[in-house]
C-alpha positions in Angstrom: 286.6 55.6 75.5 282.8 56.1 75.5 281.6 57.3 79.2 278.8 55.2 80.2 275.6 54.8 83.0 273.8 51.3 83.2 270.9 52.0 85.1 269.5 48.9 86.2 265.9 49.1 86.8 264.5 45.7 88.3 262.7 47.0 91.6 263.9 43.7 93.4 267.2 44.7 95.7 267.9 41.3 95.8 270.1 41.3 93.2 269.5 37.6 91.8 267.6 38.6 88.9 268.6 38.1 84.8 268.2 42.1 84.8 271.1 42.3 87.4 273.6 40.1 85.5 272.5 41.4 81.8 273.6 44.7 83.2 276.8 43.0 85.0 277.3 41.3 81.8 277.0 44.8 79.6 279.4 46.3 82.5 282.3 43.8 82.1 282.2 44.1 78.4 282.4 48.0 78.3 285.1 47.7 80.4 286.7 45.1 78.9 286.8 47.7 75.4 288.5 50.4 78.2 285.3 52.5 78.4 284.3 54.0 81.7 281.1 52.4 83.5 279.3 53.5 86.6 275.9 52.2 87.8 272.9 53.0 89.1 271.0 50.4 90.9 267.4 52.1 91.5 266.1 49.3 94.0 268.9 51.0 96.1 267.8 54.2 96.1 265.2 56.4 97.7 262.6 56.8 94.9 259.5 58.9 95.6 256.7 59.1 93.7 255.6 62.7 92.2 251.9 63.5 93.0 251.4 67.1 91.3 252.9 68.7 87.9 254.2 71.8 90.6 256.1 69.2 92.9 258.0 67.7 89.8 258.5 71.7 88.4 259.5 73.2 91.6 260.3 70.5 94.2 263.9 69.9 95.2 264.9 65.9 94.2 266.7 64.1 97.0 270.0 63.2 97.3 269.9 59.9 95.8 268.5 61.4 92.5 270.5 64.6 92.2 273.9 61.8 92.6 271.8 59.9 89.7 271.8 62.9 87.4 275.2 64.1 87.9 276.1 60.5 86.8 273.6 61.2 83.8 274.8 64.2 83.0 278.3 63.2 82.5 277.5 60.3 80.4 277.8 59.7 77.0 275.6 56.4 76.4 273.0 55.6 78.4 272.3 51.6 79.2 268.4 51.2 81.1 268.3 47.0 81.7 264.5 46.2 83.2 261.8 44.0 82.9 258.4 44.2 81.0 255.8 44.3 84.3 252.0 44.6 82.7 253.6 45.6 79.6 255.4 48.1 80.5 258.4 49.2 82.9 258.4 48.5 86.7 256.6 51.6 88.6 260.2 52.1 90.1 261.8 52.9 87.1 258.6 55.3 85.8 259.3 57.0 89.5 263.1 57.6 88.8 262.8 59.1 84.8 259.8 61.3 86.6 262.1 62.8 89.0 265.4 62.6 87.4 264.3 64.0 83.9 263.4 67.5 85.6 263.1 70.7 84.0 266.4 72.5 84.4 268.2 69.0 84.6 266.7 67.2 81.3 264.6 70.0 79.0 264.2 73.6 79.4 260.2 74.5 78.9 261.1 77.8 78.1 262.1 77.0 74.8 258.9 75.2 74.0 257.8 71.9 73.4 260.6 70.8 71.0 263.3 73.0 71.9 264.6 72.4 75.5 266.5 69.2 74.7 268.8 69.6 77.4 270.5 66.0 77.3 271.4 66.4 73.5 274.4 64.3 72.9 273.8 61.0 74.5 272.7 57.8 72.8 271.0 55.0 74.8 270.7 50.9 74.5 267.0 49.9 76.3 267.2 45.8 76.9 264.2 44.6 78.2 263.6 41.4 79.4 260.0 39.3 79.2 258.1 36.4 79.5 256.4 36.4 76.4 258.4 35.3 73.0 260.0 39.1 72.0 258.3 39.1 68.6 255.4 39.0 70.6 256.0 42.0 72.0 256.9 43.8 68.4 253.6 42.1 66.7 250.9 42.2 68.7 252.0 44.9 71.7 254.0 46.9 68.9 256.5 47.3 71.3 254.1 50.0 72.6 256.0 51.0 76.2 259.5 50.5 73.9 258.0 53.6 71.8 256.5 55.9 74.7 260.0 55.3 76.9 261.9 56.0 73.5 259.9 59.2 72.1 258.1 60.5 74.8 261.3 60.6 77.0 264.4 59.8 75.8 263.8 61.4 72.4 261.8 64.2 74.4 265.1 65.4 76.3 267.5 65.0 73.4 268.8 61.1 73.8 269.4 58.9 70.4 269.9 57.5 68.6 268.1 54.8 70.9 268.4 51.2 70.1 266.9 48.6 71.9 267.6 44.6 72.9 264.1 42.1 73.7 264.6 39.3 75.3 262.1 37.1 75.3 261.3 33.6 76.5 262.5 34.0 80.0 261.6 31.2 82.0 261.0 29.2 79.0 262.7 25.6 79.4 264.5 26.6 76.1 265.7 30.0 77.2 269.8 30.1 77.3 270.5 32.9 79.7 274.3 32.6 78.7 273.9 32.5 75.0 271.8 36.2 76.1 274.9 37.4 78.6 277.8 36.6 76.0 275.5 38.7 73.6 274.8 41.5 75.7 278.2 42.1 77.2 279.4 41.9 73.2 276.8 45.1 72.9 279.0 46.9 75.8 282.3 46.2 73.9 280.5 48.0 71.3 279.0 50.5 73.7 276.4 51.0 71.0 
């Protein structure tokens, strides 16, 4: 049994959106294969934004957050479900890893740049959903936001192996959203 956090980043707390049932869909399927899931749905949390380097070193996170890395921490495998905005993640998701992924929580800077990888252990899944055709995305974006997410944070504080899921096409005519749930809720099965 793999211990596992979906955190489902589509700002919108409506709850309507493909992010909300790709995660539903990853969800059932880890449970399904008897691993533990618990979520974190960030539209339903109080997210502030950082304004100076000494408020994310020294300031105390709220509640909502210090809940969110306690859930982290006791993870295994990570799951982060969003959508591309501007080709990148939502600003609500960027908020979250800024004040989850603390020092003291997610790296220790007194062991240096490379050293502090306080979150050693986990693994993560990224699925991204967009508009544009996914190979798109690889080709001419070269997955650019994918890279910085997956080395400049997750790698940064330990996490991977890291694998990611693009789905493209959404809102195409062609687009079959349940073709793209049966797949991702096989991924939580796998819990890889």
């Amino acid at each position: 049994m793999t211990k596992i956090v979906i955190i489902q980043g589509h700002p919108d707390p409506g709850g309507d959106h493909l992010c909300h049932a790709l995660a539903g869909a990853y969800g059932a399927g880890a449970e399904e294969a008897g691993h533990s899931v618990t979520r974190i749905e960030l539209a339903q949390l109080r997210i502030d934004f950082l304004r100076s380097q000494t408020e994310q070193e020294e300031g105390v996170p709220n509640d909502d957050i210090l809940d969110a890395q306690e859930k982290i921490r006791a993870a295994e495998h990570l799951v982060f479900v969003y959508p591309l905005w501007l080709g990148g993640m939502p600003a609500l998701l960027k908020a979250f890893l800024e004040q989850a992924a603390r020092p003291g929580f997610a790296y220790d800077p007194g062991k240096g740049p490379f050293g502090g990888k306080l979150l050693s252990g986990r693994s993560a899944r990224v699925i991204i959903t967009m508009g544009m055709p996914a190979w798109w995305y690889r080709l001419v974006y070269r997955a650019a936001s994918l890279q910085a997410f997956r080395i400049g944070i997750l790698n940064f504080v330990g996490i991977r192996p890291v694998r990611a899921t693009l789905i493209g096409l959404v809102g195409d005519t062609s687009f079959d959203a349940d073709q793209w749930l049966m797949r991702v809720a096989k991924l939580g099965t796998d819990a890889a």
